[in-house]
N, C-alpha and C positions, 0 to 999 in steps of 0.2 A: 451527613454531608452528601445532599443526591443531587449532584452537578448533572449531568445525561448517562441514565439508564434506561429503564423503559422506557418506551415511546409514551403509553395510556398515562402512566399512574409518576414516572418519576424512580419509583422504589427501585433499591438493586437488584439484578441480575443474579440468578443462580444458575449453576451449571448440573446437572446430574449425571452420572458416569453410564446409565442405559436408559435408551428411550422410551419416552411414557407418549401414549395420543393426546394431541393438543387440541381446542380449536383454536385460530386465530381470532384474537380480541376486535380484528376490523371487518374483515371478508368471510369470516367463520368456517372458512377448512379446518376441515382436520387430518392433519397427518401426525407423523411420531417425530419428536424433536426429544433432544436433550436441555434448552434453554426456558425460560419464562422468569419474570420476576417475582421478588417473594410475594405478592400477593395473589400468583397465580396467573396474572397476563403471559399470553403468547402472543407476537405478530409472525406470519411467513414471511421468509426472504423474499417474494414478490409485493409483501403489502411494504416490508423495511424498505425496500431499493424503487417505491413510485417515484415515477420525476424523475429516473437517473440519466432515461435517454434522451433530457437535455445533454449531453454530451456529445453526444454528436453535432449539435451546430458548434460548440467551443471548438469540440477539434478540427472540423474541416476550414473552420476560419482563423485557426489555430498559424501564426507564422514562425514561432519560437521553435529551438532547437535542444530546449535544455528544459527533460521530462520534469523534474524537479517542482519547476515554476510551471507549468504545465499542471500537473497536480494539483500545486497548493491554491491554483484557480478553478477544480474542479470542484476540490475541497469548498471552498464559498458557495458554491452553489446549494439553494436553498436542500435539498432532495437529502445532501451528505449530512450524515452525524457522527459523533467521535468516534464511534467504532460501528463496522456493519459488515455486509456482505457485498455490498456497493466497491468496497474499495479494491476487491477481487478483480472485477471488471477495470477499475478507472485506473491502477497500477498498468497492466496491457495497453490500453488504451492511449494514456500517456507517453509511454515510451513509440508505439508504433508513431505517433504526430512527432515525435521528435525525431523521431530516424527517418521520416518521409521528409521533415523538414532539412535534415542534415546529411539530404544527398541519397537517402538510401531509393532500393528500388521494390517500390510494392502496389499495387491495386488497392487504393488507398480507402474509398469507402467501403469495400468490400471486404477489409483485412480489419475494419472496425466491426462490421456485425457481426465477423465471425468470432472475434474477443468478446465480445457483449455475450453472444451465444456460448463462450469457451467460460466467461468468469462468472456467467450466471449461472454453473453447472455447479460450482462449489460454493458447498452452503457456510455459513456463517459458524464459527466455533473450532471450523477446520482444524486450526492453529493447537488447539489444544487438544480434540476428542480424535488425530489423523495422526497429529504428529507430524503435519505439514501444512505451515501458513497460506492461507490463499492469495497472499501478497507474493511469496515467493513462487506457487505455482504460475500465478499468471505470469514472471517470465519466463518461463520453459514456453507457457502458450505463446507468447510475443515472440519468443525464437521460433517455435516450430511453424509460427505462420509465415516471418518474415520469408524465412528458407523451405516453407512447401513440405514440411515433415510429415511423413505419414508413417504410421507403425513398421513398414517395409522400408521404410529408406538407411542408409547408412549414418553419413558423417551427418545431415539434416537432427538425425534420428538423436545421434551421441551429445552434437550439442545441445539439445533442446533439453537431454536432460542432466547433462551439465549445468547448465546455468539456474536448472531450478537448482540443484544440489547445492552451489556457488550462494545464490541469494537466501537458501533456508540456514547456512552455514552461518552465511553474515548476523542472521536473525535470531540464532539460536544461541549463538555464544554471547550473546548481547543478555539474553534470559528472560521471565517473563515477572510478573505478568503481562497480559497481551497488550499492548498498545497499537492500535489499526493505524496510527499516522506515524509513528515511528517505525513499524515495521515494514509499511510502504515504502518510507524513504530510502530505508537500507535496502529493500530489492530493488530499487530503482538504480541507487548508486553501484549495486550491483552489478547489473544489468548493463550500467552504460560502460564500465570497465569491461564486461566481459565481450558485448559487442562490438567495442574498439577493437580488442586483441585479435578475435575468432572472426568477423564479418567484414573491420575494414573503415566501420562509419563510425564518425566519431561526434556523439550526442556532446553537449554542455553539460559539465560537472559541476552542481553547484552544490554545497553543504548546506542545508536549511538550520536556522534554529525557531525550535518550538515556540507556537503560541499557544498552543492548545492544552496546557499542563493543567490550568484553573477551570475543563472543563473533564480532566480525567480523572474520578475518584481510585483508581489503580495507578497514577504516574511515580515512576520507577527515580523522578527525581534526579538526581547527580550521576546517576551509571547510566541511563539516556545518553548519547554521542550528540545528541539535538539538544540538551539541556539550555534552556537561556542563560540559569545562575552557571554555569558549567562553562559558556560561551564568555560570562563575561570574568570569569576566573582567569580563561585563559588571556586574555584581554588586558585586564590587568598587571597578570605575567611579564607578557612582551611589552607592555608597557615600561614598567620597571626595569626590565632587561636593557631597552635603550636606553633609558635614561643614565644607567649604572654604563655603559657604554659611552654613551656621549661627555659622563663625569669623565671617565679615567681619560678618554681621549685629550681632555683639556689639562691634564695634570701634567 
């Protein structure tokens, strides 16, 4: 069943627990990575994330307040695939266009290359070989830029790593394995909870449900918060619930 693994070949992904030297199967660096698939292909996180700073014209044209859908429009563009190092950056990214949009106050193109610069710093795998999703990191990066954090600052300082703590929490009791679109969402809705309480600005809360389940050979299924089948369980629920409702009412 090879829905999207490797980029080359298709074949699944392996992970190894210490790095071996790679070269990349497009650009032929070689540096030491832990991933390649089983046939042996390596790409680097520079050759996985070409095209991503199309992003930057989305955002700046960007008029939406609710990161979420924000996202799931960065998500279509051609550059993204079901899981990457990409979504490092476009998590950050996302949310800063909605807090600019919803009032907040930042140097708006300026606070995007410094997140491009901030989530292209963490590499692909994070999630499993750190012990810290790069979805969750980027918002600590989204706080620490909003609020000017620098290793010396105080309260800047506390919540920025608060809120990574906050979104890795959400991500982690959820469990794995990794799902790059599902764990995005959860630090985003992370994210906009925690910058209502602590900042003041109040992004758009929306709950997504997955589309992308029939391109993830890892999808986690019914314990997904984004489940479609899961969405429309509940659905049918509350359906039933009124109805049994509106019966007794007539009796």
């Amino acid at each position: 069943m090879n829905r999207e693994e490797c980029l080359i070949c298709k074949a699944p992904l392996e992970y190894l627990t210490q790095d071996e030297v790679m070269e990349c199967a497009i650009c032929h660096k070689k540096e030491s990575s832990k991933t390649r698939c089983v046939a042996g292909h390596y790409v680097c996180n520079d050759c996985h994330t070409q095209g991503m700073d199309s992003i930057f014209g989305l955002c700046l044209s960007e008029t939406s307040a609710d990161p979420v859908a924000i996202l799931r429009r960065m998500m279509e563009l051609p550059f993204c695939h079901m899981h990457g190092p990409e979504h490092h950056v476009m998590v950050g990214a996302a949310l800063l266009t909605a807090y600019k949009n919803a009032g907040g106050n930042l140097e708006f193109e300026k606070s995007l290359r410094e997140m491009y610069s901030r989530g292209k710093a963490v590499p692909g795998g994070a999630c499993g070989f750190w012990g810290a999703c790069g979805a969750g990191i980027a918002t600590g990066q989204f706080l620490a830029i909003v609020t000017q954090s620098t290793p010396l600052a105080q309260e800047p300082w506390g919540l920025s790593n608060q809120m990574t703590a906050q979104a890795l929490e959400s991500i982690g009791q959820v469990g794995g394995p990794r799902c790059c679109k599902r764990d995005s969402h959860l630090a985003i809705l992370a994210a906009v909870d925690f910058t209502r309480e602590h900042l003041g600005v109040e992004m758009e809360r929306t709950v997504p449900v997955c589309s992308y389940s029939g391109r993830n050979n890892q999808c986690i299924g019914k314990r997904c918060p984004f489940s479609a089948a899961k969405a429309l369980e509940t659905k049918e629920i509350k359906t039933f619930k009124r109805a049994k409702l509106v019966k007794l009412s007539l009796k």
